[in-house]
matplotlib code that plots the C-alpha trace (Angstrom):
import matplotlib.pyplot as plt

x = [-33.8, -36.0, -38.2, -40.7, -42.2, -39.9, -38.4, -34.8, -32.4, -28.8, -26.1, -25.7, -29.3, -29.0, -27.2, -26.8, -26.0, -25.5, -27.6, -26.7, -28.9, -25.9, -25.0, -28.3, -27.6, -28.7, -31.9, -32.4, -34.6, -38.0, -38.3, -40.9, -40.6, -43.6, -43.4, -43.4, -45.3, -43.1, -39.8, -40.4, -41.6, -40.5, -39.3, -41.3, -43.8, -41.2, -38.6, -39.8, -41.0, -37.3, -35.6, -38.4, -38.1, -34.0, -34.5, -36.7, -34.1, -31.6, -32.7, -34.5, -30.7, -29.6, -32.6, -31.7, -28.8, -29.9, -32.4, -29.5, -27.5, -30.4, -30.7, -26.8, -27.4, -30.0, -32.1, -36.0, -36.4, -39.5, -40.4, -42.6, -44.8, -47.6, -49.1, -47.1, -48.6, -50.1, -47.9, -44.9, -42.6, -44.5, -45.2, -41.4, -40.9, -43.3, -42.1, -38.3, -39.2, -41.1, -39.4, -35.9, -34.8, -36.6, -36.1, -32.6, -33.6, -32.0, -33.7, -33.3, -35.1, -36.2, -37.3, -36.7, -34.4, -33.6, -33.1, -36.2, -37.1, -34.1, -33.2, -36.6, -35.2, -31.9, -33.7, -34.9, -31.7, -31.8, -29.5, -30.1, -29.5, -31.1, -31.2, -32.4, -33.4, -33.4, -36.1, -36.5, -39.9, -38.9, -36.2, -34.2, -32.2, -29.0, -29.9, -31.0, -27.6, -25.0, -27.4, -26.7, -22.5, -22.9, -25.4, -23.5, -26.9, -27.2, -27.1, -30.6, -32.2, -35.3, -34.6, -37.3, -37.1, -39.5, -40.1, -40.5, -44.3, -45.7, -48.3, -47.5, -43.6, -42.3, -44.6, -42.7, -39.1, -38.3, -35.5, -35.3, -37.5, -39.2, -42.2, -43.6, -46.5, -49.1, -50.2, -53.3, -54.9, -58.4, -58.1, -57.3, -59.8, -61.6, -61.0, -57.3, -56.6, -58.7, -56.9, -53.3, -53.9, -50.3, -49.1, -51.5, -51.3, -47.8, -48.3, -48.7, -50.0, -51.7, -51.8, -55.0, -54.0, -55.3, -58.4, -58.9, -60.3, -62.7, -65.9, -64.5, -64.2, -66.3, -63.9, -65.5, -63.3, -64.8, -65.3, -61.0, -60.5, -63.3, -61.6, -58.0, -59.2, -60.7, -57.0, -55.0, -57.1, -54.4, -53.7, -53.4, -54.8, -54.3, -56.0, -54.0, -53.8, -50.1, -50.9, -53.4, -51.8, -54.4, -53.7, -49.5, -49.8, -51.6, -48.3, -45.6, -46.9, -47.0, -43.4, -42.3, -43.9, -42.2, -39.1, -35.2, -32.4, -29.7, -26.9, -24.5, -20.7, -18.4, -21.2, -22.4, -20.7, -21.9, -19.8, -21.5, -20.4]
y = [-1.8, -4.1, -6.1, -7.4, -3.9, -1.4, 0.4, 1.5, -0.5, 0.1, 0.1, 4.2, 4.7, 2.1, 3.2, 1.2, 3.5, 2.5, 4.8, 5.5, 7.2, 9.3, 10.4, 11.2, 11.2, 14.2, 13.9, 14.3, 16.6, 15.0, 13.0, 11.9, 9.3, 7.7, 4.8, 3.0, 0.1, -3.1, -1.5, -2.5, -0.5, -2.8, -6.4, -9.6, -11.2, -13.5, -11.7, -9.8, -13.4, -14.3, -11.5, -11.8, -15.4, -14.7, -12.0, -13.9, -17.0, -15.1, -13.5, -16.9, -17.9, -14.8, -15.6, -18.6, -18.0, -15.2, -17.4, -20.2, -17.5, -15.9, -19.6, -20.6, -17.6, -18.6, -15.8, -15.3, -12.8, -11.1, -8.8, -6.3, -4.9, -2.2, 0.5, 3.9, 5.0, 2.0, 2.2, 0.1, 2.7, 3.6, -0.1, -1.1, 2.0, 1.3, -3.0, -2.0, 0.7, -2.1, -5.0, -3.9, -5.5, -8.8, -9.9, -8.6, -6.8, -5.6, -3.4, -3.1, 0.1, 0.2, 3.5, 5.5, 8.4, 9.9, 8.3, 9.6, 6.3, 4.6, 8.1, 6.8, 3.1, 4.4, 6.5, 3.1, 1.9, -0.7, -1.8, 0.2, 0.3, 2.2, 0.8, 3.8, 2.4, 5.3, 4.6, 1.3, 0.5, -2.3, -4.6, -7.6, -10.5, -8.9, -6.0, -7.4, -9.7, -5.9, -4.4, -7.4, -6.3, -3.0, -4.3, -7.6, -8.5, -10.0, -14.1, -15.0, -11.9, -10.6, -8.9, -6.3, -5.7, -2.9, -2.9, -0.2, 0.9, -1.1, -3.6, -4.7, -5.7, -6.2, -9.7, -11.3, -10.9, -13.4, -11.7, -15.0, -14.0, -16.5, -14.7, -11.8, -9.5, -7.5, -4.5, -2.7, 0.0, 1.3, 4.6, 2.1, 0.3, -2.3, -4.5, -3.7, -7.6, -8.4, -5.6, -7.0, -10.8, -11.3, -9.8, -11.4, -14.8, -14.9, -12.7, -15.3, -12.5, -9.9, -6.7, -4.1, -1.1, 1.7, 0.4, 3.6, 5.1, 3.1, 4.5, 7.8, 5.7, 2.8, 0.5, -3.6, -5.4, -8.5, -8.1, -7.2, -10.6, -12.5, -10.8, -12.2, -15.5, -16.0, -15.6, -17.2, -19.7, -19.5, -16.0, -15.0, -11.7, -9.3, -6.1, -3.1, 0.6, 1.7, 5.5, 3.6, 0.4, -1.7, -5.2, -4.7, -7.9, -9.9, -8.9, -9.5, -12.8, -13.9, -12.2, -14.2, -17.6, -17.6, -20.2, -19.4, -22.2, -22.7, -20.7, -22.8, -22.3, -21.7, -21.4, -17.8, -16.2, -13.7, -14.8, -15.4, -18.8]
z = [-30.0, -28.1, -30.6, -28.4, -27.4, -29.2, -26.7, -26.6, -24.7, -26.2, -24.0, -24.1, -22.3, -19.8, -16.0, -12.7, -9.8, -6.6, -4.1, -0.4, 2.6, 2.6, -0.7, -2.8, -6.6, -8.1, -9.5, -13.8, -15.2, -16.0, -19.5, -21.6, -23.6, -26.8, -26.9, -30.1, -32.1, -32.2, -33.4, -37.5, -39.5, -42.6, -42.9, -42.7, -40.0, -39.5, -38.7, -36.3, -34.7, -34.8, -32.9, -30.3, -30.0, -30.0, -27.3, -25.1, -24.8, -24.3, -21.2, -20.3, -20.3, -17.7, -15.9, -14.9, -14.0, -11.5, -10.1, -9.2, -7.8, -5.7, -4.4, -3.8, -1.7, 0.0, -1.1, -2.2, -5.2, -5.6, -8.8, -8.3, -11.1, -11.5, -13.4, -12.4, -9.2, -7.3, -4.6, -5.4, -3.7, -0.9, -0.4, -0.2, 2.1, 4.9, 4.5, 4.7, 8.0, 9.6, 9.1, 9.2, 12.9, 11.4, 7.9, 5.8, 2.9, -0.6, -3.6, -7.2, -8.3, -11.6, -13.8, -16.9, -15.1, -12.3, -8.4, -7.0, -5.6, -4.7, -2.4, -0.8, -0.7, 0.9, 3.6, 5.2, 5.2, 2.8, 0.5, -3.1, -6.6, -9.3, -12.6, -15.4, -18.6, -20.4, -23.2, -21.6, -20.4, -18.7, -17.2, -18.0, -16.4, -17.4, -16.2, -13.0, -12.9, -13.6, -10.7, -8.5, -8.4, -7.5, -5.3, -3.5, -1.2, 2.1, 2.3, 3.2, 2.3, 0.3, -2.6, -4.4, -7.7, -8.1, -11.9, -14.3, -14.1, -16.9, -17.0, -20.5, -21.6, -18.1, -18.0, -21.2, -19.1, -16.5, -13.9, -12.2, -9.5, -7.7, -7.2, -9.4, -6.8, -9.1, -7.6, -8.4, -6.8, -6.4, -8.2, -11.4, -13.3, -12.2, -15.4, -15.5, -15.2, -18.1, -20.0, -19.2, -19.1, -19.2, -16.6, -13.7, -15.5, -14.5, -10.8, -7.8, -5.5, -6.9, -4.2, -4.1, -2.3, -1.4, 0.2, 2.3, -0.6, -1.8, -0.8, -3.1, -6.3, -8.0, -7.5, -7.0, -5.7, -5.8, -9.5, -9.7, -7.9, -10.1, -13.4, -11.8, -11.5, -14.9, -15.9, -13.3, -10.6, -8.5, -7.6, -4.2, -3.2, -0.4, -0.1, 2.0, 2.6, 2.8, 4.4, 6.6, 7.3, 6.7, 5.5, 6.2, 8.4, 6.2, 3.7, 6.2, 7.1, 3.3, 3.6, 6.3, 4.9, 1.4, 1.5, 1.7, 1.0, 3.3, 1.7, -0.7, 0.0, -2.7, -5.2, -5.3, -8.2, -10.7, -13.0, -16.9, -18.3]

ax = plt.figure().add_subplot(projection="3d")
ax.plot(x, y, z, "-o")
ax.set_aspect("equal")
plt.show()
């Protein structure tokens, strides 16, 4: 039991599956999942302060450890979070088609069940793996470090972590990413960074998508970006349509700008110590 949120993350609901263009898993039957207060319903204040705290450094550990293995491989790790349906999926899918001769890619697909969008991943071509958390709503470093055998990425790659769809407990974990993008799109609220502070506090690059459709919602964008930087003053922002393609460019070039170290030899193990 997760005591930061309260979700479920025991060892029997948690599965990393290796996904291929040529071999779709089947996919689950749907499954709903209530999610519930902060996993106590008796003890002290304290305690629950203590297994969060415990939980937290614990994965701050694995973290760090994923982030100097993504760098001994000369790699740049990039964590993306949303609410369900912004686009994550359909973001990764048009990047991966279009920038497959030019940049090496990898993806860890996140989600409760099924391998809906890692059989999307694997159409690109890319390099997949699907991590169901079962009651999970979100991932963790050791999670991301068990994906990361099955997975064995390029040297000097990209990797995408594409989050479960959750504005709220994915932005206590650290995965070791070196970058964490914030998608939002214009069929969501216009406050929705003043409602999750956390999570754009701790974005770099904070995505609106679905620009095509603005003039059918009420959507200010100028207010989004003005609620972002009361939180965070340094936030980039790019504003895209994935169906349309508006904006892609402006997304690959921040793509193609962010840094990759020379690849260590002999150093890249995934070994825990």
């Amino acid at each position: 039991m997760c005591a930061t949120c309260g979700c479920d993350h025991s060892e029997n609901g948690i599965k990393i599956t290796r996904v291929s263009a040529e071999v779709f898993q089947p996919v689950a039957n749907g499954h709903s999942h209530l999610l519930h207060g902060n996993g106590y319903s008796h003890g002290t204040n304290q305690k629950v302060v203590q297994v969060e705290q415990d939980i937290l450094a614990r994965n701050n550990h694995l973290a760090q450890h994923n982030r100097q293995h993504f760098d001994a491989a000369g790699m740049f790790a990039i964590n993306l979070v949303s609410s369900p349906g912004s686009g994550k999926t359909a973001l990764l899918e048009r990047t991966l088609r279009d920038l497959k001769t030019t940049l090496p890619f990898a993806v860890i697909e996140g989600d409760l069940q099924t391998t809906n969008d890692a059989n999307r991943i694997a159409a690109t071509g890319a390099p997949v793996v699907q991590i169901n958390t079962g009651k999970g709503c979100h991932l963790d470093a050791d999670m991301v470090h068990r994906a990361l055998h099955e997975l064995n990425p390029p040297e000097q790659s990209i990797l995408f972590i594409e989050n479960v769809g959750n504005l709220v407990c994915p932005a206590m974990f650290d995965l070791g990413e070196h970058a964490r993008v914030a998608i939002i799109s214009v069929t969501e609220g216009t406050d929705k960074p003043l409602k999750y502070p956390d999570m754009f506090a701790s974005s770099q690059l904070c995505i609106i998508n679905k620009i095509d459709l603005l003039t059918h919602t009420d959507f200010d964008v100028q207010r989004a970006r003005a609620y972002c930087r009361q939180i965070n003053p340094t936030i980039e922002f790019i504003e895209l349509s994935v169906t349309k393609g508006f904006g892609m460019d402006e997304w690959y070039a921040w793509l193609k700008r962010q840094p990759r170290r020379p690849v260590t030899r002999g150093t890249r193990s995934l070994s825990m110590n």
